[in-house]
C-alpha positions as a printed Julia matrix, in Angstrom:
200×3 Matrix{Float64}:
   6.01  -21.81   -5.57
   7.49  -18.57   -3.91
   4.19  -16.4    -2.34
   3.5   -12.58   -3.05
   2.75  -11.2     0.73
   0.9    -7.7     0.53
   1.95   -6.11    3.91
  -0.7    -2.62    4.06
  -1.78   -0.04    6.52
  -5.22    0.36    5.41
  -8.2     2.78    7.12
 -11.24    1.43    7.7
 -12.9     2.68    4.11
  -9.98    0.65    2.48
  -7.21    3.83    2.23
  -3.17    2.9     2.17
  -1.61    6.5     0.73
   1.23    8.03    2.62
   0.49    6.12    5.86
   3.99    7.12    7.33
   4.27   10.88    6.26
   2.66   14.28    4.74
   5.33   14.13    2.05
   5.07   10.44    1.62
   2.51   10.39   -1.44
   0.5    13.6    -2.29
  -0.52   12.36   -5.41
  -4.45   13.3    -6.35
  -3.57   16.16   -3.5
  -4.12   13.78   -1.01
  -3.48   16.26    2.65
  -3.56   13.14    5.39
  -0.5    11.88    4.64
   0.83   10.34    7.56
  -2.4     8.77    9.51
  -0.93    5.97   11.14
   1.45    7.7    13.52
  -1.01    8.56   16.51
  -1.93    4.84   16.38
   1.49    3.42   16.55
   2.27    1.22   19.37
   4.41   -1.65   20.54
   2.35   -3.85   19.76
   2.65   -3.0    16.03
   5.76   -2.4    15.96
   6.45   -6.33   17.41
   4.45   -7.52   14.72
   6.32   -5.37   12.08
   9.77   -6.63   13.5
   8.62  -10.18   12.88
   6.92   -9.46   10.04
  10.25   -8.25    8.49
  12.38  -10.8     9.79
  11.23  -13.61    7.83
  13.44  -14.45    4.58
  12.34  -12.36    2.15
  12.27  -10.76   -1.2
  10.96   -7.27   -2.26
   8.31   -6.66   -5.27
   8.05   -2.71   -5.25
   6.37    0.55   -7.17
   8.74    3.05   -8.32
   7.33    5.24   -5.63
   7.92    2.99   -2.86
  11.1     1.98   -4.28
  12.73    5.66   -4.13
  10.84    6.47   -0.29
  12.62    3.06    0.15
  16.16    3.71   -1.73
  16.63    7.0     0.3
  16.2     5.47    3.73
  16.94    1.64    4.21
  20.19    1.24    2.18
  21.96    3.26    5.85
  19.74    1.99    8.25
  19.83   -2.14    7.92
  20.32   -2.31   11.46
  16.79   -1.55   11.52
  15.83   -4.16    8.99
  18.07   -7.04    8.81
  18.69   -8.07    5.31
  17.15   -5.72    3.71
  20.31   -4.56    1.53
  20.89   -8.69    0.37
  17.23   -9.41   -0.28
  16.28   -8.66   -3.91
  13.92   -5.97   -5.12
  12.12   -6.2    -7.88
  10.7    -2.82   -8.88
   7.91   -2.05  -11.72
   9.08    1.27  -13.67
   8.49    2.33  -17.06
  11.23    5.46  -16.18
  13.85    3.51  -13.65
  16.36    1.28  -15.18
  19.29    0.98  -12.71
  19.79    2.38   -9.33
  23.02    2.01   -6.88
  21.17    0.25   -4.34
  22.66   -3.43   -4.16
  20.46   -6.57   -5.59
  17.94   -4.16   -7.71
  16.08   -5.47  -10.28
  13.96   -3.71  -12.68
  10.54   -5.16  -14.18
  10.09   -3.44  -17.89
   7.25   -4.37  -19.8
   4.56   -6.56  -18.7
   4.6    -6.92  -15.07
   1.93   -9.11  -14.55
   3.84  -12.1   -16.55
   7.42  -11.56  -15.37
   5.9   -11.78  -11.92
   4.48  -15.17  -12.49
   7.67  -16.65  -13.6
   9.26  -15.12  -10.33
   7.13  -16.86   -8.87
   7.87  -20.2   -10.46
  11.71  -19.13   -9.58
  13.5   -20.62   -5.8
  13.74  -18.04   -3.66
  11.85  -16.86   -0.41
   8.48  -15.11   -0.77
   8.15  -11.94   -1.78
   6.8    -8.99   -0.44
   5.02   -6.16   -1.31
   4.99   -3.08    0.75
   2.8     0.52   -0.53
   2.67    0.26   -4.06
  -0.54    0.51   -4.45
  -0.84    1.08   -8.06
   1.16   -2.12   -8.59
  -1.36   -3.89   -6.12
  -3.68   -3.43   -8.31
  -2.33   -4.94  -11.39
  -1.48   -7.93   -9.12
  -5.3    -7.9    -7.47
  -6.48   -8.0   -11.52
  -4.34  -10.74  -12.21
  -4.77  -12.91   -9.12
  -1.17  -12.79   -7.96
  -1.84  -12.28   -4.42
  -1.63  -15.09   -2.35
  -1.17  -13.28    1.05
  -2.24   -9.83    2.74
  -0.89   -8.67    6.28
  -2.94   -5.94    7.41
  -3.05   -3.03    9.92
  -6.55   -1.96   10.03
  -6.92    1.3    11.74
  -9.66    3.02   13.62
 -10.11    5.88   10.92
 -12.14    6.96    8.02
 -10.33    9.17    5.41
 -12.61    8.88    2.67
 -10.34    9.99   -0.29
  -6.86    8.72   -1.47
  -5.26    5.26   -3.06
  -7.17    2.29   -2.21
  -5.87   -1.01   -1.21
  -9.05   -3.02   -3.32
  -9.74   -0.5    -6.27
 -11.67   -1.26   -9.28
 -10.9    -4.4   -11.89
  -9.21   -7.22   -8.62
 -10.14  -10.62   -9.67
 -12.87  -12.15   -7.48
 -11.04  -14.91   -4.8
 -11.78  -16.24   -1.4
  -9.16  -16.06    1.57
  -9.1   -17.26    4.82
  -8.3   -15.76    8.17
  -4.86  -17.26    9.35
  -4.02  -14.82   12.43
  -5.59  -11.47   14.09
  -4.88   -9.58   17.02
  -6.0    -6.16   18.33
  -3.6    -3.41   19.21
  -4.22   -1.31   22.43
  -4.94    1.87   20.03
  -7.4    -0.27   18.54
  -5.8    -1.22   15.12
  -6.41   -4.83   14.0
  -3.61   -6.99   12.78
  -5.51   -9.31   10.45
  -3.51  -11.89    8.11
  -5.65  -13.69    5.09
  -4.39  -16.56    2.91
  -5.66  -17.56   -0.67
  -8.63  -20.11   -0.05
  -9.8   -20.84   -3.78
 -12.44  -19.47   -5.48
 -15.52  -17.41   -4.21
 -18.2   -19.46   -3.58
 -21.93  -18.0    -2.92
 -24.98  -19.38   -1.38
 -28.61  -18.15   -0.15
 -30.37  -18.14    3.07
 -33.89  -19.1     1.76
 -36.91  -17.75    1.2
């Protein structure tokens, strides 16, 4: 069974909007777009690079999907593959789109991303989106998250765990510390949460 991968800069109180830019998302008037930037170092961007250089498919928001559509298509030698690998993108308004190997999820997202899953193919990733995160957090679809925890608190804007995700358990598979202090933390799916007491 192929994987869905969430790949996320998140801040410390859980925010992932417009990480890379002012313009990026300014949805809900969000004004800290672009957050990440003073914290980006090699040591990020090495992960990133291997990050992206596994075989992969894309699983996108219409949101991400454009940011994505009016960059990447001219700049593969930046991301190798990245015009072969598939994307599947959830929109209610997009229907086609130039960019090669597009493929667009209409109607129920939740089930036509279970059978991709059931489909051959390398494992998918998710990148932004965070409104479709969230239908695949209440529909327990996530089997992976790669996360760059920065050192900040923003306290408003899209968050990565938002209200409705189905309860599950994951384990910590690989962390690291940047020298500006972000933590690279990757979690797999490990069952179902479990709870306990400490006596009294």
């Amino acid at each position: 069974m192929r994987k869905i991968i969430v790949l996320a800069f998140v801040t410390l109180d859980g925010v992932m909007q417009a990480p890379g830019g002012p313009q990026e998302d300014t949805t809900g008037g969000f004004k800290q777009g672009g957050w990440t930037v003073p914290y980006f170092d090699d040591l990020l961007g090495k992960v990133m690079t291997v990050q992206m250089s596994k075989p992969f498919a894309l699983l996108l928001g219409r949101k991400t999907f454009e940011i994505f559509a009016s960059y990447w298509p001219d700049h593969e030698n930046e991301w190798p593959g990245i015009n072969q690998a598939t994307k599947y993108v959830a929109s209610n308004t997009l229907s086609k789109h130039a960019w090669q190997n597009t493929v667009f999820l209409k109607g129920n997202v939740a089930d036509q991303v279970k059978k991709i899953k059931q489909q051959d193919g390398p494992d998918i990733q998710v990148h932004g989106s965070a409104n479709l995160i969230q239908t695949l957090l209440q529909h327990d679809l996530v089997d992976e998250f790669w996360l760059k925890i920065f050192p900040i608190v923003l306290g408003t804007g899209k968050r990565l765990f938002g209200e409705g995700a189905m309860p599950a358990a994951f384990k910590l598979s690989e962390s690291k510390n940047s020298p500006n202090g972000v933590i690279v933390a990757s979690y797999e799916r490990a069952g179902e949460v479990t709870t306990g007491s400490f006596g009294t």
